[in-house]
ZAMARLUM-437300 format. One record per residue (C-alpha): x, y, z; residue number from 1. Coordinates in steps of 0.25 Angstrom, whole numbers, plus 5000, padded with zeros to 4 digits. Layout:
% residues N
      x      y      z   num
      X      Y      Z   NUM
...
This chain:
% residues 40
      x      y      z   num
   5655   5353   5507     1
   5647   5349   5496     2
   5653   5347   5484     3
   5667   5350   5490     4
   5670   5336   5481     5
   5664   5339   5468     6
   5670   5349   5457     7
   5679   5360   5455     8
   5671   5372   5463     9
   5672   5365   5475    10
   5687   5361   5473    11
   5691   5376   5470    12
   5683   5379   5483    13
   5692   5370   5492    14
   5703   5372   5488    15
   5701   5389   5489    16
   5697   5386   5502    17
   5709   5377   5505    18
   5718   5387   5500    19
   5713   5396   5508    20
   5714   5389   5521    21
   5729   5385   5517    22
   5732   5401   5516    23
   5725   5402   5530    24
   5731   5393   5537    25
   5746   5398   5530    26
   5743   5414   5536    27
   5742   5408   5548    28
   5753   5401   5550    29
   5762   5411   5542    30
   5754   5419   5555    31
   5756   5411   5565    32
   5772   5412   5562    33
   5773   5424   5559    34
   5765   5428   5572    35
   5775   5418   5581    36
   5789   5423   5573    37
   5783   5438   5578    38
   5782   5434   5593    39
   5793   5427   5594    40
């Protein structure tokens, strides 16, 4: 968590990460729909 504050290297860290969490969290809803569309 140290130096998540300071400079660039930790900002470009953050945001990959968050970018990647967004895509997570959109596969599994597109799933999750596409899951309930197929049983119902």
């Amino acid at each position: 968590m140290s130096g998540y504050c300071g400079s660039g290297s930790g900002y470009g860290t953050g945001s990959a990460f968050a970018l990647i969490v967004v895509l997570f969290i959109l596969l599994i809803i597109v799933g999750a729909s596409f899951l309930n569309r197929g049983y119902c």
